[in-house]
Every structure is written in C-alpha cells, then in structure tokens.
MITIDREN-564333 format. One line per field, with one value per residue: x, y, z of N, C-alpha, C in turn; residue number from 1. Coordinates in nm, 2 decimals, always signed. Layout:
N
npx	c(X_...) .
npy	c(Y_...) .
npz	c(Z_...) .
capx	c(X_...) .
capy	c(Y_...) .
capz	c(Z_...) .
cpx	c(X_...) .
cpy	c(Y_...) .
cpz	c(Z_...) .
resi	c(NUM_...) .
REM end
This chain:
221
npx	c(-0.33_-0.37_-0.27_-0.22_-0.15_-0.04_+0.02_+0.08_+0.17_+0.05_+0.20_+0.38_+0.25_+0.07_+0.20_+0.35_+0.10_+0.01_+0.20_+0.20_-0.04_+0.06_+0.22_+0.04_-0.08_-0.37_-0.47_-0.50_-0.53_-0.45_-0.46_-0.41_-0.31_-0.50_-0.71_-0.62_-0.56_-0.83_-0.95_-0.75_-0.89_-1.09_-1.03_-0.86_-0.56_-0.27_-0.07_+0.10_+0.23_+0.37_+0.38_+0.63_+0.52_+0.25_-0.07_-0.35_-0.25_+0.10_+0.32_+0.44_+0.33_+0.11_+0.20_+0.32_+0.03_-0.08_+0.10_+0.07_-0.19_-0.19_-0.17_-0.05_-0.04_+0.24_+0.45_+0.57_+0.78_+0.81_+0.95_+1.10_+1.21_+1.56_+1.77_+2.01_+1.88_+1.61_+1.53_+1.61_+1.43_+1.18_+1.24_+1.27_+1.00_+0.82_+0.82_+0.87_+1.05_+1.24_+1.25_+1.41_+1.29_+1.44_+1.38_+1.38_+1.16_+1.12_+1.30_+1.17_+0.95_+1.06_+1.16_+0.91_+0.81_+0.99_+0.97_+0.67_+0.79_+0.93_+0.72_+0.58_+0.68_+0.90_+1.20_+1.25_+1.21_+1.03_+0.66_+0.50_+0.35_+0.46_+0.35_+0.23_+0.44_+0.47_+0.63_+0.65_+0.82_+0.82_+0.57_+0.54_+0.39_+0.45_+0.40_+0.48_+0.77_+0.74_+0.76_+0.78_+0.49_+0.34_+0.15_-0.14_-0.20_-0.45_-0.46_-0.23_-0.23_-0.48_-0.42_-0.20_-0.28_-0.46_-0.23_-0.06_-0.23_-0.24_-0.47_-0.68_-1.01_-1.09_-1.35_-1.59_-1.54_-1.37_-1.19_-1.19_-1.14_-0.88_-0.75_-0.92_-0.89_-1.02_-1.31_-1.24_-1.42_-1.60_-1.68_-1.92_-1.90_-1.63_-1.44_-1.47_-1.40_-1.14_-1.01_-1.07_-0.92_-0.67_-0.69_-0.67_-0.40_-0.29_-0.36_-0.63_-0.67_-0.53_-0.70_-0.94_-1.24_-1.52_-1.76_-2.03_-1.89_-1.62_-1.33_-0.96_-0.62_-0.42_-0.28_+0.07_+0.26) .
npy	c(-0.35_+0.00_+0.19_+0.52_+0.63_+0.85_+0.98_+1.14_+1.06_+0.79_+0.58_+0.49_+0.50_+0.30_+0.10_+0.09_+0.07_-0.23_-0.32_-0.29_-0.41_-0.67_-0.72_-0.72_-0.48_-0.27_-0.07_+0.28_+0.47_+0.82_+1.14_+1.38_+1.67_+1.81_+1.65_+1.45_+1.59_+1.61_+1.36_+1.19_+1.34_+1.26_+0.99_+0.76_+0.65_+0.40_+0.48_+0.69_+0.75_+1.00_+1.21_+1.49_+1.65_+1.75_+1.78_+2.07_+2.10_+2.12_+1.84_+1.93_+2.11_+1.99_+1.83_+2.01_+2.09_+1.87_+1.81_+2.11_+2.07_+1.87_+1.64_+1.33_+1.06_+0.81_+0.90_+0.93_+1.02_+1.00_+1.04_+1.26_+1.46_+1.53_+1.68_+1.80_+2.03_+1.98_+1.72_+1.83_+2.02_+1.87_+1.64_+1.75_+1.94_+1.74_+1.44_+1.13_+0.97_+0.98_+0.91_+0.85_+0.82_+0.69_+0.37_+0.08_-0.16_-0.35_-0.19_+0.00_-0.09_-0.22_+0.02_+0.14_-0.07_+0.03_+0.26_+0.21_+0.06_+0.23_+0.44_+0.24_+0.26_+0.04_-0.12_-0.37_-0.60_-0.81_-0.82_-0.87_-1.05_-1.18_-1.41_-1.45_-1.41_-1.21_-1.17_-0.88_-0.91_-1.13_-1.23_-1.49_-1.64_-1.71_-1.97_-1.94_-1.96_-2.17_-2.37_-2.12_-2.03_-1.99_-1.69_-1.62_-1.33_-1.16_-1.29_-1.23_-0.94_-0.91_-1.02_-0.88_-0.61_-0.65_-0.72_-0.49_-0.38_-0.52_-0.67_-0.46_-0.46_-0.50_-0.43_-0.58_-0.41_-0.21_-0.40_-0.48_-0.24_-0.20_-0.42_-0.42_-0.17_+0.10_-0.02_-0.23_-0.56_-0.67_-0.93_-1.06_-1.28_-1.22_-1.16_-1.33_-1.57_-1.55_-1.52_-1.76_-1.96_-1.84_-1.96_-2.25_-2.21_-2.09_-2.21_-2.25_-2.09_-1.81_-1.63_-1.42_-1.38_-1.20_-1.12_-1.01_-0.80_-0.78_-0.85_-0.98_-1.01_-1.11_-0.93_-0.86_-0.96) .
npz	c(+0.05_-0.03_-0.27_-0.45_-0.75_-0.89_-1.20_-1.53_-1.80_-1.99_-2.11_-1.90_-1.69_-1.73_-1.75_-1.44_-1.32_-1.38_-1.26_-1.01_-0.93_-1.02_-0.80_-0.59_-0.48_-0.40_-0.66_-0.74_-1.03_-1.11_-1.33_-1.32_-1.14_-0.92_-0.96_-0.77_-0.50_-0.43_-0.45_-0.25_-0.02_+0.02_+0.04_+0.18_+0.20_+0.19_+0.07_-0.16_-0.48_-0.69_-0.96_-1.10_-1.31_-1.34_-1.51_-1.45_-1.13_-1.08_-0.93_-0.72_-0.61_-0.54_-0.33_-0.12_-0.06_+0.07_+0.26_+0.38_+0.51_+0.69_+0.64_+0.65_+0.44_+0.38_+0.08_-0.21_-0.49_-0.81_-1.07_-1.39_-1.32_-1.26_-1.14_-0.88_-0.68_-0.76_-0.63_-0.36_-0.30_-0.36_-0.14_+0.14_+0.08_+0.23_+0.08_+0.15_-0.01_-0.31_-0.66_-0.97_-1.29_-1.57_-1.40_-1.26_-1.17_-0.96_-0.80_-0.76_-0.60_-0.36_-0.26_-0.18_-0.01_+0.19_+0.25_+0.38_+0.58_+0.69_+0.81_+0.93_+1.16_+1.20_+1.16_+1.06_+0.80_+0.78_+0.85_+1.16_+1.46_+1.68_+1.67_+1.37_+1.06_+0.78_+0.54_+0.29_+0.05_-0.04_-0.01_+0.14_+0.42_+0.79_+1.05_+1.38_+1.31_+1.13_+0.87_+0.54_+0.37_+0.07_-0.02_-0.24_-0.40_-0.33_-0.11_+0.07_+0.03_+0.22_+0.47_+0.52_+0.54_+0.81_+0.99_+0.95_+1.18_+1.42_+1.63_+1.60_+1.53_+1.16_+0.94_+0.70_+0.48_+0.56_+0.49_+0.21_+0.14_+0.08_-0.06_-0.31_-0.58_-0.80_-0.97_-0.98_-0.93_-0.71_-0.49_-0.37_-0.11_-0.07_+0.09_+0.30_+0.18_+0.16_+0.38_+0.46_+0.31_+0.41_+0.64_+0.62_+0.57_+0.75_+1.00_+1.23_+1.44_+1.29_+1.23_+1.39_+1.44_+1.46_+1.54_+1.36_+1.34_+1.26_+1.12_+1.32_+1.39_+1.63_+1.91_+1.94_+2.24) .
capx	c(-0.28_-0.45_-0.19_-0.29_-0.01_-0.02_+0.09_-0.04_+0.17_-0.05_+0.29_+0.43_+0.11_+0.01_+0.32_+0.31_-0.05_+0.03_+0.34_+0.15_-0.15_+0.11_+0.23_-0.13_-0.15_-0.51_-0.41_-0.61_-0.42_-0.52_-0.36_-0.44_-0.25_-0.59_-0.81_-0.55_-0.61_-0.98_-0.94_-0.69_-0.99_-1.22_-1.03_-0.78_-0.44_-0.15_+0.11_+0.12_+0.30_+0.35_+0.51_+0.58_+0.48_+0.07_-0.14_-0.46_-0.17_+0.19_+0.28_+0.50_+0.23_-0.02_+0.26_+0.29_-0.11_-0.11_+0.17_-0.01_-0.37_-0.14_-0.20_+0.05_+0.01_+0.31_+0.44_+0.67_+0.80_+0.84_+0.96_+1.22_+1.33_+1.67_+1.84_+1.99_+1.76_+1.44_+1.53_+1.59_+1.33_+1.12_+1.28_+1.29_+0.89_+0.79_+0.83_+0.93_+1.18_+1.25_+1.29_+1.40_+1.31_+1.37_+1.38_+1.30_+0.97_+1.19_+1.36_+1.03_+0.88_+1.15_+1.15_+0.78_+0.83_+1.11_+0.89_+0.59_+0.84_+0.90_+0.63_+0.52_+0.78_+0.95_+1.31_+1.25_+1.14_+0.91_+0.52_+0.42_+0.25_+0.51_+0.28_+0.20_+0.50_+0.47_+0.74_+0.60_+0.88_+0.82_+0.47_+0.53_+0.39_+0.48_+0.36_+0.56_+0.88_+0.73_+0.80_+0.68_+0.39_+0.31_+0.04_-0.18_-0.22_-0.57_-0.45_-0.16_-0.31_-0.53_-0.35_-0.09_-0.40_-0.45_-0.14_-0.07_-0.31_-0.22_-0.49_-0.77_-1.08_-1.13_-1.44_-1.59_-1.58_-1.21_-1.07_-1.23_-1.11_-0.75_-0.78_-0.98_-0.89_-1.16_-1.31_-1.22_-1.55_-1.57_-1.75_-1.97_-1.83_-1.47_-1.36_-1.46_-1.30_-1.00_-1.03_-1.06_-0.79_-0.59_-0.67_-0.63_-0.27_-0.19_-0.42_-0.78_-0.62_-0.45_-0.76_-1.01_-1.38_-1.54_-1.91_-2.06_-1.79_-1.51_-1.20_-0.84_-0.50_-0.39_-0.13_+0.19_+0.26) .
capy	c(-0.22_+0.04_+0.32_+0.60_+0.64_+1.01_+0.96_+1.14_+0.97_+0.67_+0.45_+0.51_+0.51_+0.14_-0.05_+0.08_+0.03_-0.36_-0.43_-0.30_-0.48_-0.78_-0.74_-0.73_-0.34_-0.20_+0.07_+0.35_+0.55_+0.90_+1.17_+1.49_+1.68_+1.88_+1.59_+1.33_+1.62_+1.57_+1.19_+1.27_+1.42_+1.16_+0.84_+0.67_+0.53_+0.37_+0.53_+0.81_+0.78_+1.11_+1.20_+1.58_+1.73_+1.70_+1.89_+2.06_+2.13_+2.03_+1.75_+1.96_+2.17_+1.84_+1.76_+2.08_+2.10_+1.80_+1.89_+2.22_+2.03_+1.76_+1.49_+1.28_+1.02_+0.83_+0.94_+0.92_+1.09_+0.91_+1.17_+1.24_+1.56_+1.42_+1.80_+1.79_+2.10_+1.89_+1.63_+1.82_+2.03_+1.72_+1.58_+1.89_+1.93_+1.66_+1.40_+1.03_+0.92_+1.02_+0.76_+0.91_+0.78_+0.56_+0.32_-0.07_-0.15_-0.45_-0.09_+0.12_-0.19_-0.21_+0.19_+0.13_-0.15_+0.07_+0.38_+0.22_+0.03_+0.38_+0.55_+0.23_+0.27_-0.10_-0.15_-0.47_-0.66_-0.93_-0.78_-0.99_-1.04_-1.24_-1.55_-1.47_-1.32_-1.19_-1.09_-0.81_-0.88_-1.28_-1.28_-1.58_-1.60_-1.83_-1.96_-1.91_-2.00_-2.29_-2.30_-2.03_-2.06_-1.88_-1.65_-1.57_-1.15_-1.13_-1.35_-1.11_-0.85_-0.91_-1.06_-0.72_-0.52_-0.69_-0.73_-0.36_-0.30_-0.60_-0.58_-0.35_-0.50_-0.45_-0.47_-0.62_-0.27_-0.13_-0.51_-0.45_-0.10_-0.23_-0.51_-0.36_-0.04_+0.16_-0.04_-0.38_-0.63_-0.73_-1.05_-1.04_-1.30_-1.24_-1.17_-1.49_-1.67_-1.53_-1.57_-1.93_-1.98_-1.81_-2.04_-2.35_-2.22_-2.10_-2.26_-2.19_-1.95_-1.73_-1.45_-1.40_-1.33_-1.11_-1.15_-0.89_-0.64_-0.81_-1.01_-0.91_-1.06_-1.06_-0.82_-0.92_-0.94) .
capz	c(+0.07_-0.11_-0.33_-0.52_-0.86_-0.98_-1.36_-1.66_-1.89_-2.06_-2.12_-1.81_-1.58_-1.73_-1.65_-1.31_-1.30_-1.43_-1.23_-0.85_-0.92_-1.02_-0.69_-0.50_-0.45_-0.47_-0.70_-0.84_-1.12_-1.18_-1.41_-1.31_-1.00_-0.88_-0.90_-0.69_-0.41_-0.44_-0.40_-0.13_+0.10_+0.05_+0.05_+0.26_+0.07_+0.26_-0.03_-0.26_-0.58_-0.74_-1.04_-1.05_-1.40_-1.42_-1.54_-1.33_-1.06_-1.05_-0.80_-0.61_-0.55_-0.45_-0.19_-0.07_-0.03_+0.16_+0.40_+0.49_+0.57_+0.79_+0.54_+0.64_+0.38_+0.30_-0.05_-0.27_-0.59_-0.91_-1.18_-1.47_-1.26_-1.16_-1.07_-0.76_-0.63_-0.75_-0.51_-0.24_-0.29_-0.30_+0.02_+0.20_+0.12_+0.27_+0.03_+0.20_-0.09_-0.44_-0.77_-1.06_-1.40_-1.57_-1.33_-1.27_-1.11_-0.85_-0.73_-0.71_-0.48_-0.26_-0.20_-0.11_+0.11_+0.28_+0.33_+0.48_+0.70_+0.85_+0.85_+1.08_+1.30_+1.20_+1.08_+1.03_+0.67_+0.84_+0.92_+1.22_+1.57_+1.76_+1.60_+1.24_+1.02_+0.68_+0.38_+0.19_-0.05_-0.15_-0.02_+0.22_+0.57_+0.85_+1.21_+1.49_+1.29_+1.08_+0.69_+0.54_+0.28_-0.06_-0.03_-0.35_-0.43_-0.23_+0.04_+0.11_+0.11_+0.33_+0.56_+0.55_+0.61_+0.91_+1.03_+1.00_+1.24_+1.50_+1.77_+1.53_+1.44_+1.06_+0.89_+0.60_+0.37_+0.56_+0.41_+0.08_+0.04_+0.08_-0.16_-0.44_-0.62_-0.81_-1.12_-0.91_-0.91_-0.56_-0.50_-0.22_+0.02_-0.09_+0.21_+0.40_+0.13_+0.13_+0.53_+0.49_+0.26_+0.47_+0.76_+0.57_+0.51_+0.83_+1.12_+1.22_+1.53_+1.25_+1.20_+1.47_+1.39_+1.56_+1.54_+1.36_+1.36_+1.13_+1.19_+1.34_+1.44_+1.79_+1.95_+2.00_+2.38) .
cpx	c(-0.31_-0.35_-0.29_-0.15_-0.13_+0.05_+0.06_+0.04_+0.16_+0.09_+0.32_+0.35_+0.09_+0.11_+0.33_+0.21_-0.03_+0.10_+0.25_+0.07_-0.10_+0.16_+0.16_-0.13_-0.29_-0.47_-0.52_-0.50_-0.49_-0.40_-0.33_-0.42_-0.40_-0.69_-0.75_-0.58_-0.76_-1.00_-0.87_-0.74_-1.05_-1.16_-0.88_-0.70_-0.33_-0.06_+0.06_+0.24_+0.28_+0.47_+0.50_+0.53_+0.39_+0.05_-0.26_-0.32_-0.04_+0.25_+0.35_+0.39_+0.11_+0.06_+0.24_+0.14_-0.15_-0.03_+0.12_-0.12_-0.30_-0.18_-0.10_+0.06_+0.15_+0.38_+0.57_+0.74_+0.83_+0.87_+1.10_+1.28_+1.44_+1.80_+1.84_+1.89_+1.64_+1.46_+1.54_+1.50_+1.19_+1.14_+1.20_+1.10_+0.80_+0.72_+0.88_+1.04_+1.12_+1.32_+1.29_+1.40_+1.42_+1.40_+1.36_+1.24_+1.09_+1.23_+1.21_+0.96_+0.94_+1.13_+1.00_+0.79_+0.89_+1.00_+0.80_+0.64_+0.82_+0.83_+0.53_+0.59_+0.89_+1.06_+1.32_+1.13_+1.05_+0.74_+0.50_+0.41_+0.31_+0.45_+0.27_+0.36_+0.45_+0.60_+0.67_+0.67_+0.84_+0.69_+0.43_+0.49_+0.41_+0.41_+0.47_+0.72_+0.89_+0.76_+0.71_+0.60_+0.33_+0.21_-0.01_-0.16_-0.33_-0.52_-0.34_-0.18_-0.43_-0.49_-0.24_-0.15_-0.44_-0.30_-0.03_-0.12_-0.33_-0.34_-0.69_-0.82_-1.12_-1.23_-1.40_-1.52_-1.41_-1.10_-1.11_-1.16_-0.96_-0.75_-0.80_-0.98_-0.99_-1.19_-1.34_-1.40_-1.49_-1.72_-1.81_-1.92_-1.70_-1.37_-1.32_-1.40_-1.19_-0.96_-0.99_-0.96_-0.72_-0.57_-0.64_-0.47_-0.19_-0.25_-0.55_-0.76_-0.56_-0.54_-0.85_-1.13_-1.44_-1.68_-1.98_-2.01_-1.66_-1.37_-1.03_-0.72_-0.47_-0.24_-0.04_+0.24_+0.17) .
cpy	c(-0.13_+0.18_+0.41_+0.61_+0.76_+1.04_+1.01_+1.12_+0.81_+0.53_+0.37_+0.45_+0.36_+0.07_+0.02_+0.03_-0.13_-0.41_-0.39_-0.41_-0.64_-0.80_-0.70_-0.62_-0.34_-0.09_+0.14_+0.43_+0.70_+1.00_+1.29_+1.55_+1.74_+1.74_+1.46_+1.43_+1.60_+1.45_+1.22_+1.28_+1.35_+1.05_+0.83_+0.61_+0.53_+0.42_+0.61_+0.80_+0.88_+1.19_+1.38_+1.71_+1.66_+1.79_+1.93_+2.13_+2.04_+1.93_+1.81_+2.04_+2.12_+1.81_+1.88_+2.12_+1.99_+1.80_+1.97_+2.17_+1.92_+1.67_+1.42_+1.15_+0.95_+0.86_+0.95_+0.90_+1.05_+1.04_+1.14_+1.35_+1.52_+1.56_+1.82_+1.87_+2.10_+1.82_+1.70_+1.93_+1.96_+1.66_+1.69_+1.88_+1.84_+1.49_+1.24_+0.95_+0.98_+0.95_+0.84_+0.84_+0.81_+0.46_+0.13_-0.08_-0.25_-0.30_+0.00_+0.03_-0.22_-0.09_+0.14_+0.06_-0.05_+0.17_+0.36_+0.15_+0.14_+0.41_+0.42_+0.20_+0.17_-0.06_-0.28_-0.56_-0.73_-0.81_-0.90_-0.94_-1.11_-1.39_-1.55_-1.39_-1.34_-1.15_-1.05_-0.86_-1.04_-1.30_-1.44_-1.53_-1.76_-1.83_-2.00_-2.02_-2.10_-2.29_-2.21_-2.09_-1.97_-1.86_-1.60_-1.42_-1.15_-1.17_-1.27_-1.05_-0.83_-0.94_-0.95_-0.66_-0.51_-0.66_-0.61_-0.30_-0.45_-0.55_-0.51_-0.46_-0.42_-0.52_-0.50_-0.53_-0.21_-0.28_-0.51_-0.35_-0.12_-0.34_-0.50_-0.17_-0.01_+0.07_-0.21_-0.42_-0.73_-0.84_-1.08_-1.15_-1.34_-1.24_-1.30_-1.57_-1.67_-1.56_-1.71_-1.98_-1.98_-1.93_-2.19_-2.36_-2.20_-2.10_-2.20_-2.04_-1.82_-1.56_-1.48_-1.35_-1.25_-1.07_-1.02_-0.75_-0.66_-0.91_-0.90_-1.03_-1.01_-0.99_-0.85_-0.89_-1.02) .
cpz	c(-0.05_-0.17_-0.46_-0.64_-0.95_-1.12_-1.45_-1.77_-1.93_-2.04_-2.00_-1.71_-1.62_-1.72_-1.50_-1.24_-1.28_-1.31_-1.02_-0.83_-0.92_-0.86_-0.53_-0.42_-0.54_-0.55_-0.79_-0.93_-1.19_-1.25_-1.42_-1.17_-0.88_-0.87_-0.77_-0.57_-0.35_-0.39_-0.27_+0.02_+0.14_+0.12_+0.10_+0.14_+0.17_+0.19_-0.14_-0.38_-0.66_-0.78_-1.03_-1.15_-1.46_-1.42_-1.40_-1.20_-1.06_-0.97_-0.73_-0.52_-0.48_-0.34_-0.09_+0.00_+0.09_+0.25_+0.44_+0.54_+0.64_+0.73_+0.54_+0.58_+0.37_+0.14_-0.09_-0.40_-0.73_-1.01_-1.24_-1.39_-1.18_-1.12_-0.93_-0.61_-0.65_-0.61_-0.40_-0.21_-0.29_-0.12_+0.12_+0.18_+0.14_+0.23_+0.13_+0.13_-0.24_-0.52_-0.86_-1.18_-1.47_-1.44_-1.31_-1.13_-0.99_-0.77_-0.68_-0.55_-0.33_-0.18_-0.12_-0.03_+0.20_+0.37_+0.41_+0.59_+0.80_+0.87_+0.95_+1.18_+1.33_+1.13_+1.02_+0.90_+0.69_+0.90_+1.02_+1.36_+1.74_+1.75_+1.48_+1.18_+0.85_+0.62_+0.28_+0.04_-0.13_-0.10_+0.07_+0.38_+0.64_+1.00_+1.26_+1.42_+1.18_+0.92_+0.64_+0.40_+0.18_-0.03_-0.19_-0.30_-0.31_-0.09_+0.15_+0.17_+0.21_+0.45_+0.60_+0.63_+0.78_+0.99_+1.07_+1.10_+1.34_+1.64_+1.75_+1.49_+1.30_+0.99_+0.74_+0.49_+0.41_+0.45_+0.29_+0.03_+0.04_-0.02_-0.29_-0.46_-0.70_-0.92_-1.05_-0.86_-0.75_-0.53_-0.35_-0.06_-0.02_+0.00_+0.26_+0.32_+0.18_+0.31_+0.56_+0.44_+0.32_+0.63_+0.76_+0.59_+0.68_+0.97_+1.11_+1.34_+1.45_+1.24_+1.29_+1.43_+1.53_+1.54_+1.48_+1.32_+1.25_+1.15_+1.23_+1.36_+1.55_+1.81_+1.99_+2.15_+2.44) .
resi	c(1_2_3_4_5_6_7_8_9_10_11_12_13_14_15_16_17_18_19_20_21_22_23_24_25_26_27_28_29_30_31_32_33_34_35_36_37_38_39_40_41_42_43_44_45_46_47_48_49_50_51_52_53_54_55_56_57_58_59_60_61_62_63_64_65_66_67_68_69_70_71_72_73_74_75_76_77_78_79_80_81_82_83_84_85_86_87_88_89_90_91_92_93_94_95_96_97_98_99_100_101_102_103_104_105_106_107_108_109_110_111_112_113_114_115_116_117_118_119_120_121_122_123_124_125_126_127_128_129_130_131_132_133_134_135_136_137_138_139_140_141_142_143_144_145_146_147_148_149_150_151_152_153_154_155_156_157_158_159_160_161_162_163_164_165_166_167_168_169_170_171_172_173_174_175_176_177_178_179_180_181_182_183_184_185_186_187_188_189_190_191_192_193_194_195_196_197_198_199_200_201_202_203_204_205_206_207_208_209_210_211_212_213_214_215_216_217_218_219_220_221) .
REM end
C-alpha cells in the first residue's frame, strides 16, 4: 500500500518515514505543500498524510485543493495544531481523521488502518475473500479459518494490494507501485518471488495467474 507523508520537518518526517516502511508501507516523504499537489496529479497513493504548516502552500490549503478537483484520496492530518477550530476546520474540509502531535506511531497506524477501513466500505479488521483473510494490524493471513501465518513486509503487502481489489487483475508495474516507494531498488522478478512465497505459505490456489496480464484473488461469493 503505497502513502504519500507531507512533513517538512527533517526529525519528525524520518521517524515516520522509518516506522511506515517498518510496517511495509511504500512510503514517499515529501516536504513541500505545492509540490505534494504535483505528485498528487500524477501518482496514485492509497493514504495522505499531511501535516499542516509547509512551506510552497499550507496543507490546509493542499486539502482544500484536492477536495475541489474531486481527489478523493484518503487523508489524514498529522499536525501540532491541536485548537479546537483547527480540527474542525480540518474535519469539516474534508480531512478523514485528525492526529495531533506529539503522538505514538502504534496510534498513527491504527488511525490509518481505521480510515482505509472506511473509505473501503468494511467495518471489519480482517481484509479477506471469504477464502484468504488478512490482519493489517499483526500482518498474519489465514486459509479458510486455518492458523494464521506471519507474513514478511513485501509479502503483506502485496497480498493487501490484492486483496483490496478481490476480483481485479493487477499487473506486474500496479503490484510494484504499491510495494516500492520512490528511491526503492526493485528487483526484476520480485514480484514472482514474493508470489511464490506467498503460495508456499498459503496454498498454490491462494493468487491466480493470469497469463500475460498479472495475478488476482478471487471474489468472494
């Protein structure tokens, strides 16, 4: 799962940076509110972290920007502004939750988990297919009930990737761009490893190849 973290302070921005990547976000980290729009336009990110005093443009005003162009993004506000008419000027423009520094990263992770819950329509902590389940939060997946099984960081995520998208063939290059954030040395058949790994762990029926075109998980029903 690929997040964008809106930070332009250096301290701050690298233990975020550290602690996503610890828990197998692709994460890119930029520091500047005007160029995170830029990025924004081009590139696809399942989560927006954004703090709200950058330089280049403030982040209220990058949220704002991406609510009026229908950039519905989810996102969600990391800042020391903790005055109750920040927050709900945050909320209110179209912010998905709001963390106020300082904070512990276990709570930031959580919040993220919660948000892309909603925004994919699930109340429920488990990612799965009615055959594969995942736990964003311990990183275990299981078949149809069976003990669950530690996934590495890569294996995860790719397996989320998927699993988000129950049904959806994804290619070589869309499971790459969820995996590896900018900078990240991508090893040409990383995928298929990480593929086989995965089927080692959790059957040869668990990812579906798709000749040509990329691999998926099947749709529950």
């Amino acid at each position: 799962m690929r997040v964008l973290l809106v930070e332009d302070d250096p301290m701050i921005g690298q233990a975020m940076h550290d602690a996503l990547k610890d828990a197998a976000y692709a994460v890119d980290w930029l520091r500047n509110g005007q160029t995170a729009l830029e990025t924004l336009a081009l590139q696809h990110y399942d989560l927006v972290l954004l703090d709200l005093g950058l330089p280049g443009r403030d982040g209220r005003e990058v949220l704002g920007v991406l609510r009026a162009r229908a950039d519905a993004v989810p996102l969600l506000v990391v800042t020391a502004r903790d005055a109750l008419d920040d927050r709900l000027q945050g909320l209110d423009g179209g912010a998905d939750d709001y963390l106020v520094k300082p904070f512990e990263m276990a709570e930031l992770l959580a919040r993220m988990r919660a948000v892309l819950r909603r925004k994919g329509g699930s109340a429920a902590p488990l990612l799965g297919n009615g055959v594969l389940a995942l736990d964003p939060a311990t990183h275990e997946a299981s078949v149809e009930g069976a003990t669950p099984v530690r996934l590495s960081q890569r294996e995860f995520a790719l397996l989320q990737a998927l699993l988000l998208r129950p049904g959806a063939i994804l290619s070589r290059a869309e499971l790459e761009d969820r995996i590896y954030g900018f900078g990240d040395e991508v090893e040409s058949n990383a995928v298929e490893y990480l593929i086989h790994a995965l089927r080692r762990k959790l059957g040869s029926d668990a990812i579906r190849n798709v000749r040509g075109v990329g691999w998926m998980v099947s749709k529950a029903g």
